[in-house]
KENUNU-546926 format. One record per atom (N, C-alpha, C): x, y, z. Coordinates in steps of 0.1 Angstrom, whole numbers, padded with zeros to 4 digits, always signed. Layout:
<recs>
XYZ...
</recs>
This chain:
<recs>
-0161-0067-0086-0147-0066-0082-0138-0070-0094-0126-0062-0096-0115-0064-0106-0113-0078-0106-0109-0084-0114-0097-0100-0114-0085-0093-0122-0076-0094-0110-0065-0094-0120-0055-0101-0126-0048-0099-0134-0045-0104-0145-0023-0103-0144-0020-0112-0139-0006-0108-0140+0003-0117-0150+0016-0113-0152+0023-0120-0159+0038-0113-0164+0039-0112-0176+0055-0107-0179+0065-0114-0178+0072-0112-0187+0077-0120-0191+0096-0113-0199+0101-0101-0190+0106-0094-0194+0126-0102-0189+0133-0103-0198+0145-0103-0197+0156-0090-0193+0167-0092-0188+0174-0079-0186+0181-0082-0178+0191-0073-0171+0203-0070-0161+0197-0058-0152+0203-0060-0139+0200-0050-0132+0217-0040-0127+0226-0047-0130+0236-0041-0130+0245-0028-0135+0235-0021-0137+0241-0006-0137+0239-0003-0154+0237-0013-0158+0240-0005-0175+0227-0008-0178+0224+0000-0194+0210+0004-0198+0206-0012-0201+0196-0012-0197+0186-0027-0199+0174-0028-0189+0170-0039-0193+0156-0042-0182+0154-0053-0175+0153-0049-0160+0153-0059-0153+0137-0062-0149+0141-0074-0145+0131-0080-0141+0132-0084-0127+0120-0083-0118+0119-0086-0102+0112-0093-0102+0101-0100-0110+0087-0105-0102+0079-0093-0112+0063-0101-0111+0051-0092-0115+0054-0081-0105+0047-0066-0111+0047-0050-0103+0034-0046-0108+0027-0041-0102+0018-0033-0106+0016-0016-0099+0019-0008-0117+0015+0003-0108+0002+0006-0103+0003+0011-0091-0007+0018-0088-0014+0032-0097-0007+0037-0099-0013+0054-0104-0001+0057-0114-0007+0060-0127-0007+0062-0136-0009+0061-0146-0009+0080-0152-0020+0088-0158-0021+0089-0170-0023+0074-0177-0026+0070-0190-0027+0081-0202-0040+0083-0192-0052+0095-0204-0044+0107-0205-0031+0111-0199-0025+0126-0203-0023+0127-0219-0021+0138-0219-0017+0137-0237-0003+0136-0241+0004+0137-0232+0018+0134-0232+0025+0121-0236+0011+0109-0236+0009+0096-0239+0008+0090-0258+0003+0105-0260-0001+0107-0273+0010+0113-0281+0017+0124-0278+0030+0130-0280+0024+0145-0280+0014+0149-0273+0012+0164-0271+0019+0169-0259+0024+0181-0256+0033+0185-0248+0024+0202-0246+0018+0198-0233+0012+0218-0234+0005+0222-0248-0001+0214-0254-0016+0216-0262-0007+0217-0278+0010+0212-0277+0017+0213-0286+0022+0199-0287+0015+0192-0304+0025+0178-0309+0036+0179-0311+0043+0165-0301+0057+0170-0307+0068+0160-0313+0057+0149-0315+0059+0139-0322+0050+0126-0320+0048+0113-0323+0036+0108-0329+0031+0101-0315+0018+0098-0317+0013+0086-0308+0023+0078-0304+0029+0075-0290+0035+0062-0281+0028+0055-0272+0017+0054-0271+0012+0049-0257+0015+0035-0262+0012+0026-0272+0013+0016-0273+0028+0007-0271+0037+0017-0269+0055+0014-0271+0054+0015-0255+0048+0024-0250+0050+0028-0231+0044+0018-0226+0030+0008-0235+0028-0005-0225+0036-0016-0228+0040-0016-0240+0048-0026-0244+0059-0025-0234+0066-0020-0232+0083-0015-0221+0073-0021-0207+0064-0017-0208+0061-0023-0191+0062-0035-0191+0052-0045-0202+0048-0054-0201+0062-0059-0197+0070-0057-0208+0082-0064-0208+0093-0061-0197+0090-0053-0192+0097-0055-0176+0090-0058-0166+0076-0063-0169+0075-0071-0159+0059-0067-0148+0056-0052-0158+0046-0044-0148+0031-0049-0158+0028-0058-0149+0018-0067-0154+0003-0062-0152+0004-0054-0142-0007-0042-0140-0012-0028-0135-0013-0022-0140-0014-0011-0145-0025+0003-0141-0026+0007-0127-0040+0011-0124-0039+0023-0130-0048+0033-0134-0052+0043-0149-0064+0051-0140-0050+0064-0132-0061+0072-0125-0069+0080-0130-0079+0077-0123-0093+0092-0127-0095+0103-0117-0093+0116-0121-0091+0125-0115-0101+0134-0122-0110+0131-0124-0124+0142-0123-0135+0125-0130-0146+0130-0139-0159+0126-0145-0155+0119-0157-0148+0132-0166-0142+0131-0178-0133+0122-0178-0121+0124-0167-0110+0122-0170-0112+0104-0167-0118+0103-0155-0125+0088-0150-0130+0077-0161-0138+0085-0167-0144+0078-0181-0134+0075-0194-0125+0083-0196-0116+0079-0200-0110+0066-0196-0105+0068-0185-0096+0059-0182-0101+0044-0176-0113+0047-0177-0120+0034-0181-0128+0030-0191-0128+0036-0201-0122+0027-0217-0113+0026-0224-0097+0030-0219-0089+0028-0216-0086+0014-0209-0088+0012-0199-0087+0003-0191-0096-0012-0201-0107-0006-0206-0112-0020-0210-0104-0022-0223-0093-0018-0228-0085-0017-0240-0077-0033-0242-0076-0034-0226-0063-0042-0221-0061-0053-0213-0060-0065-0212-0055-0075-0200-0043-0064-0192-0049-0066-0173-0037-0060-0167-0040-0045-0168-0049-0036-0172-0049-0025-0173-0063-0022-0166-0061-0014-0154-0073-0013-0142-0075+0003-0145-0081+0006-0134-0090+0022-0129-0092+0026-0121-0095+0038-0119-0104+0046-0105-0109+0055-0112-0122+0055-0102-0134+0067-0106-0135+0074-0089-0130+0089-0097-0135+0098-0087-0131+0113-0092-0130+0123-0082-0122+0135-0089-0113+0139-0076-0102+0148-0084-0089+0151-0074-0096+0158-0070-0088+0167-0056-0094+0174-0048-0091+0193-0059-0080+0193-0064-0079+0205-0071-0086+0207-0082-0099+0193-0085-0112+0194-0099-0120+0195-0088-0124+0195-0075-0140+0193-0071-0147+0206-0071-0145+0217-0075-0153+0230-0082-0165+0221-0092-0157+0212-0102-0165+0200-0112-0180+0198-0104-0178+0192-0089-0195+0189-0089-0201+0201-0086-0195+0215-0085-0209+0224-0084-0211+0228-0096-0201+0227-0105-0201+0237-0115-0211+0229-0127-0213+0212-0125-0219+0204-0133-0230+0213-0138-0235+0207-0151-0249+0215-0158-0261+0211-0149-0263+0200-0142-0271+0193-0134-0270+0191-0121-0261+0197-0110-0260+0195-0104-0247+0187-0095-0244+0191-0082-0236+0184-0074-0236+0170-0079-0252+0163-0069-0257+0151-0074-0260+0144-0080-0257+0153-0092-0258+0145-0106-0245+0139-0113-0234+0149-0106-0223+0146-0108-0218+0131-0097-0223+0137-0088-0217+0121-0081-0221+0110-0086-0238+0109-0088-0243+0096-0095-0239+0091-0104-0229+0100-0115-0227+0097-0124-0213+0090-0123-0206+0094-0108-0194+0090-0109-0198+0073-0099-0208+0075-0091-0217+0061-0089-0218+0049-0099-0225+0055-0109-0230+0050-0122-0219+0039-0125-0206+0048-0131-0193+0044-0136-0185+0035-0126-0190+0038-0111-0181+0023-0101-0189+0014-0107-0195+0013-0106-0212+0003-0101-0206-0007-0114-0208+0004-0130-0210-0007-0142-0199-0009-0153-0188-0014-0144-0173-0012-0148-0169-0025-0157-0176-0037-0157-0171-0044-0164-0157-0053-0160-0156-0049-0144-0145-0059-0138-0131-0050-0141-0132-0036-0142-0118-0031-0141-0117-0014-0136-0125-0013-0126-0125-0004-0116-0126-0005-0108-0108-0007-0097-0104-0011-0083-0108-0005-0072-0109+0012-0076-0109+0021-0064-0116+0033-0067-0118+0037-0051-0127+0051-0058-0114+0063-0053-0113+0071-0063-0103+0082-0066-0099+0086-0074-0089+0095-0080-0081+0105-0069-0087+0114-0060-0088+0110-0049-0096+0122-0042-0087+0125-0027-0089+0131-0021-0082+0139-0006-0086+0153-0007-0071+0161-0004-0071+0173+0001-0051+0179-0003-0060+0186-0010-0046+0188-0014-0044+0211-0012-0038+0212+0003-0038+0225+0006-0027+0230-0004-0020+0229-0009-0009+0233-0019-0011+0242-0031-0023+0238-0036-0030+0242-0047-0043+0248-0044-0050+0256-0039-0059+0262-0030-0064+0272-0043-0056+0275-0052-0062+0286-0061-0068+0280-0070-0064+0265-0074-0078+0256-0076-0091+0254-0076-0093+0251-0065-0100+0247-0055-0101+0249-0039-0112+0259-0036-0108+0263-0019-0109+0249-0014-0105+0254+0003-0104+0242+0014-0118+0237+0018-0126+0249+0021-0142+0239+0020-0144+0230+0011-0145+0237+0001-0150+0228-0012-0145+0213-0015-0132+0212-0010-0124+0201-0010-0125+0193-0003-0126+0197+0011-0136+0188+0022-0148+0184+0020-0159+0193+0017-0171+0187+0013-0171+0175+0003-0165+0178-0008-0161+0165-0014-0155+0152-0017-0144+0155-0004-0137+0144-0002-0147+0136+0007-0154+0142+0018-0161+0135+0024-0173+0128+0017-0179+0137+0006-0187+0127-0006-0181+0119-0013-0171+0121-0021-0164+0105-0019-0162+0092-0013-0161+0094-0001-0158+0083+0011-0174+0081+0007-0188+0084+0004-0198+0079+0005-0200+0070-0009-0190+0074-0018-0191+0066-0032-0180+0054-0027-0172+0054-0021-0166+0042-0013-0176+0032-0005-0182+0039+0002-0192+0029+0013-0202+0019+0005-0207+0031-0009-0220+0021-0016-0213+0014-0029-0202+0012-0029-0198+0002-0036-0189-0009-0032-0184-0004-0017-0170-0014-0016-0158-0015-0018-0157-0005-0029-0143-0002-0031-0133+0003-0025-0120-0002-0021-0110+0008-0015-0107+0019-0020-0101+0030-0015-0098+0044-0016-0086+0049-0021-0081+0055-0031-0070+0056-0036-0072+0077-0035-0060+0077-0025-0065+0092-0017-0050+0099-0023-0055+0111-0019-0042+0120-0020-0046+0131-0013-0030+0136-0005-0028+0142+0006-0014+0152+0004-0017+0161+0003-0008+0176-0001-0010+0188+0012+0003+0187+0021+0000+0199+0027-0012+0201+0034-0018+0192+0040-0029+0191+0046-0029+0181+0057-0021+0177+0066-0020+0160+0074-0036+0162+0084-0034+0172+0089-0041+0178+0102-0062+0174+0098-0062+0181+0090-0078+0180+0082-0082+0167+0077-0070+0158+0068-0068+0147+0060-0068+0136+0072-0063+0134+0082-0065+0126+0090-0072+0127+0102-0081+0139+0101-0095+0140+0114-0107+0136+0102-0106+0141+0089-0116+0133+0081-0117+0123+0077-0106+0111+0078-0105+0101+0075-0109+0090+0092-0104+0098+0101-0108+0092+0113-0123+0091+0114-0129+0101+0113-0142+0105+0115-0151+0096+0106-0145+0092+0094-0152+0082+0086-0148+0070+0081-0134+0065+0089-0129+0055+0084-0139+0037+0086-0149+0038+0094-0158+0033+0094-0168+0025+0079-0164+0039+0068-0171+0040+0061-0168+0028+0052-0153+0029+0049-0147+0024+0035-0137+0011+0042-0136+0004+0032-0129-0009+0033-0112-0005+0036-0106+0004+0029-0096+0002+0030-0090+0012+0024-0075+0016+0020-0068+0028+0009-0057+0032+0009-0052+0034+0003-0037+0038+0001-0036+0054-0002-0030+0061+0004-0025+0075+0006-0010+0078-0004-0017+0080-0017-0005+0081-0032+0003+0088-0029+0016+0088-0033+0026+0097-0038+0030+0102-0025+0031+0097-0013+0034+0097-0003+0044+0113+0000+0044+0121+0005+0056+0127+0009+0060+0134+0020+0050+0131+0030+0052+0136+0041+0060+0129+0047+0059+0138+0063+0071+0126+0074+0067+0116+0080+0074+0116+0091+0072+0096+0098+0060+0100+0106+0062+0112+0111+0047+0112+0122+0037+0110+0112+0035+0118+0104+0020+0120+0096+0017+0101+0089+0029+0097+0086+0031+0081+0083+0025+0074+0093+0031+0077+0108+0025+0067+0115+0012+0073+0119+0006+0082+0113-0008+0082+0119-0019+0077+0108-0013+0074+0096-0021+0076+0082-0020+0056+0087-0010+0048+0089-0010+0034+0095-0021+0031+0104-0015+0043+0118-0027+0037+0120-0038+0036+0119-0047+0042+0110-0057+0045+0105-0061+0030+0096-0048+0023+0092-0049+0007+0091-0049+0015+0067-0042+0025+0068-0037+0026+0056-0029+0018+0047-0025+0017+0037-0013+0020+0029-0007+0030+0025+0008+0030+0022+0015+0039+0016+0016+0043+0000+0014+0046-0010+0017+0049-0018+0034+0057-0022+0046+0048-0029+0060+0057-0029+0060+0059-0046+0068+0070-0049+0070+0071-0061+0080+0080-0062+0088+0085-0074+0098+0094-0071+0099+0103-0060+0088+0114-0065+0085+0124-0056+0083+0120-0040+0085+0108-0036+0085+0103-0022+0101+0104-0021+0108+0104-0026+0121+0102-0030+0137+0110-0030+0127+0124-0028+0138+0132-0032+0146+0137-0024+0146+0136-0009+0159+0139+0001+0159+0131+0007+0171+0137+0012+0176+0124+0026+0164+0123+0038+0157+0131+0044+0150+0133+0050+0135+0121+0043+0133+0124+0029+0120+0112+0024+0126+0097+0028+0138+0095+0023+0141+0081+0028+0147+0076+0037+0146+0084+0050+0148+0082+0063+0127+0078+0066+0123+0085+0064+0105+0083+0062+0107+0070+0055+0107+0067+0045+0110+0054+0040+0108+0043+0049+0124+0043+0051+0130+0032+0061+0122+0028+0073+0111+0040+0082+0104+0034+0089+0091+0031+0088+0088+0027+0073+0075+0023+0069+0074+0006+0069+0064-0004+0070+0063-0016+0078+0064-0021+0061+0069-0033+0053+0069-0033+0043+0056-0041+0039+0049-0045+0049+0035-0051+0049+0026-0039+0040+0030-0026+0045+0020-0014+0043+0030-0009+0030+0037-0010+0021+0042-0001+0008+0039-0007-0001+0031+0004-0014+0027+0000-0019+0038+0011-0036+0040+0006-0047+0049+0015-0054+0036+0019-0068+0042+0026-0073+0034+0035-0083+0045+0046-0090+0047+0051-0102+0052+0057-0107+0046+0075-0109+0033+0075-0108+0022+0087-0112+0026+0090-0123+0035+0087-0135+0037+0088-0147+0024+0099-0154+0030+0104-0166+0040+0111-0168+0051+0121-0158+0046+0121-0143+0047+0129-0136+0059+0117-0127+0067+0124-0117+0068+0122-0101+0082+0113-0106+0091+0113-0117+0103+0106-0116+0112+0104-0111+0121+0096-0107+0130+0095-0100+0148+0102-0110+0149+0114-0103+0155+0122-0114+0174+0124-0107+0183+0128-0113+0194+0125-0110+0199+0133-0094+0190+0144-0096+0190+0151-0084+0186+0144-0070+0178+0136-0072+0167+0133-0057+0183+0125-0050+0179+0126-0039+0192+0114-0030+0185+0103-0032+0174+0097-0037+0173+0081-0040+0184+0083-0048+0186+0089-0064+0188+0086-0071+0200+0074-0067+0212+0075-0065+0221+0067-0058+0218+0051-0055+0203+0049-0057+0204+0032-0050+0198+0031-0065+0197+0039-0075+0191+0033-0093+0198+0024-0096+0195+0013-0101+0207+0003-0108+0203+0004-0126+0188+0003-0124+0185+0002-0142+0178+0016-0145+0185+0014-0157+0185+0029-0169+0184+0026-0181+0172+0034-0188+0173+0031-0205+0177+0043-0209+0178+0040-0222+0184+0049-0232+0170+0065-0228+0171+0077-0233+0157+0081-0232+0167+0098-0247+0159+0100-0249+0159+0110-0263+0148+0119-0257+0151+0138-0260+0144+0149-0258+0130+0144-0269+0118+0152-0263+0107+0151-0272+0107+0154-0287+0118+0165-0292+0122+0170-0300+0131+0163-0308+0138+0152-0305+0143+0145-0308+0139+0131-0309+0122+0129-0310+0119+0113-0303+0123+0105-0311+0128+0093-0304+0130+0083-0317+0121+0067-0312+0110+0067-0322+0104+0056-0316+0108+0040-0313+0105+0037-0304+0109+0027-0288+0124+0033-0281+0124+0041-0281+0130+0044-0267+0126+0061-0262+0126+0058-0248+0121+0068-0236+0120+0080-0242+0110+0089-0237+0110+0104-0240+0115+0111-0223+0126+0119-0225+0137+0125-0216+0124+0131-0208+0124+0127-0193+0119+0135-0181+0102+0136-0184+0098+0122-0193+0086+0119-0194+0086+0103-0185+0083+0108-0173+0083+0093-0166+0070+0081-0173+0072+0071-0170+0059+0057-0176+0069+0048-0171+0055+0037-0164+0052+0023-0161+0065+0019-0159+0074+0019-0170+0088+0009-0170+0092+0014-0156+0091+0026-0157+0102+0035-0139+0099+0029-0131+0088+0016-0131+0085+0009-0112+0098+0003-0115+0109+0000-0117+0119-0007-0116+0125+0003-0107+0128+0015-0112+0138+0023-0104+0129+0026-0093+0117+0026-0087+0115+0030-0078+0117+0023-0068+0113+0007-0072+0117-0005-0067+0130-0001-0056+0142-0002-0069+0152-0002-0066+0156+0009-0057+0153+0020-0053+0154+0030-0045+0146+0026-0030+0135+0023-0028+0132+0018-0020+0136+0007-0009+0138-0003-0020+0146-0018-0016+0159-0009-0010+0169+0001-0016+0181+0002-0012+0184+0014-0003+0174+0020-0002+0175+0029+0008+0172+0019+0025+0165+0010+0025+0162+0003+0034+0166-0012+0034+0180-0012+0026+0188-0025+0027+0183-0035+0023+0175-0038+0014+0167-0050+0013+0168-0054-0002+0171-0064-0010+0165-0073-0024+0155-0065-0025+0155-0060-0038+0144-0056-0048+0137-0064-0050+0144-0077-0053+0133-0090-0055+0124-0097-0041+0130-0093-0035+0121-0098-0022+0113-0089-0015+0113-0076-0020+0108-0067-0015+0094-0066-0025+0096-0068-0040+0088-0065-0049+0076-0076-0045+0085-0086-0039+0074-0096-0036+0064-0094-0029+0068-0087-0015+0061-0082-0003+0052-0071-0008+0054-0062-0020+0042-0055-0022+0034-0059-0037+0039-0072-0042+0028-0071-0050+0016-0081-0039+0021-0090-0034+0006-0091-0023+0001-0079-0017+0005-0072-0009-0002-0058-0006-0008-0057-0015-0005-0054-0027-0012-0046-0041-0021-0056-0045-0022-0066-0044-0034-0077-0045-0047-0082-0034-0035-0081-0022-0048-0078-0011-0056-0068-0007-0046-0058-0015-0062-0043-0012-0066-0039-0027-0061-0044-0040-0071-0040-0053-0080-0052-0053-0072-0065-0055-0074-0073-0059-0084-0086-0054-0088-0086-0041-0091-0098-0031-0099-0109-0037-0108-0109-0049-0109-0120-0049-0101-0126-0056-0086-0127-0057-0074-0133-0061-0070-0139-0055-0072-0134-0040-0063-0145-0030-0069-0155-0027-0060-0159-0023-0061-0176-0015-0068-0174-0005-0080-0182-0003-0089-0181+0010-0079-0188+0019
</recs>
């Protein structure tokens, strides 16, 4: 099991102008280290130098003390856990999304070879692989990956859950109906999970609850009035925040935007200027504004809210951290 590692130590204002606030330790949940977008490749094109080490530095220093580094196939998994062993505060998941699971048939060796391997990599992690995922059902993207294939797999996952222990870090696209009769049918299996990037309504919310879930919010949870009306009736016991960086930002358009207090400088890719933001490339630092959208959509301190889910985020990654 992970130990994690918190801290930060970041200065700032939360008051409307560019700077960096600080709430308390944040840990994202999901966020996708290993893209190349981290590196400065943009669509198989550089477009200016290596930043990943300026994108952890901005976190640290606002405060996001840890950092989970999704795996969304074999490859991508292994990456992101040697990655993860780079760093204090920098965690994992091993699994594959539901729009890679074509990956276990197409393996050179087999389905089972591919799972074992993704077995292998829970099992001998070195104390920094929290969860087994990205995995669910994601109907949206079907030209991917058909609907059987995605079920069959997802349900083999939930079995790489059971023989290690780990909680489940899922994802759910346009699917509530299938996603929550296979999760009922096996919730037996797995300890526990958070349902990322959240963006369905309150009913599919309250059934994913009671299933004794978490929420996963991130921009893309964010973008109408309708998401943060869903918001508002989520238990704050159960929200958990994550950015999904480079992806899912909180952008001027969404109706969160409105409750953003902090904003940094950010420059087009084409224009980068090293330590500050690349324009509509979300990272780590954004748990501030998601924070902040959340807390203010549902009336509440950012700081007392941040509080309420970094225990969440430590009682379901983290457990042997807490207080017996």
């Amino acid at each position: 099991m992970a130990t994690a590692a918190a801290g930060g130590s970041a200065q700032g204002s939360s008051d409307g102008t560019s700077g960096s606030a600080q709430y308390g330790p944040l840990c994202d949940i999901a966020v996708n280290l290993t893209d190349p977008m981290f590196r400065g490749s943009y669509r198989g094109k550089q477009k200016h130098e290596d930043d990943l080490d300026l994108v952890l530095a901005r976190a640290e220093e606002a405060g996001v003390s840890q950092m989970m580094i999704t795996g969304t196939s074999l490859s991508d998994s292994k990456a992101a856990l040697e990655m993860a062993a780079m760093k204090p505060g920098l965690f994992s998941t091993v699994g594959c999304h539901p729009t890679r699971c074509n990956e276990f048939e197409e393996h050179e060796e087999g389905p089972d070879a591919y799972y074992d391997a993704l077995l292998d990599m829970a099992k001998d992690d070195g104390g920094k692989v929290v969860a087994i995922g990205e995995c669910g059902l994601d109907y949206d993207r079907l030209e991917f990956c058909p609907r059987d294939t995605q079920l069959q797999y997802f349900q083999r996952q939930i079995a790489l859950a059971e023989a290690t222990g780990l909680p489940m870090f899922l994802h759910l696209r346009n699917a509530a109906d299938d996603f929550v009769d296979v999760v009922t049918r096996n919730r037996h299996r797995f300890s526990c999970g958070v349902v990322h990037s959240f963006d369905s309504d309150a009913a599919v919310a309250r059934k994913l609850l009671g299933l004794g879930l978490y929420i996963g919010l991130n921009g893309c949870s964010l973008r109408s009035e309708a998401n943060l009306e869903t918001v508002k009736t989520l238990p704050a016991n159960r929200i958990l925040l994550e950015t999904d960086a480079p992806w899912c930002d909180v952008r001027p358009t969404h109706a969160g935007h409105k409750f953003v207090k902090t904003t940094m400088p950010t420059k087009k890719k084409e224009k980068f200027v090293r330590g500050e933001c690349v324009k509509s490339r979300n990272e780590p630092l954004f748990m501030q504004q998601v924070l902040e959208v959340v807390a203010g959509c549902r009336g509440e301190a950012p700081e007392e809210l941040a509080a309420i889910v970094w225990q969440n985020t430590q009682a379901l990654f983290f457990p042997t951290t807490q207080p017996s």
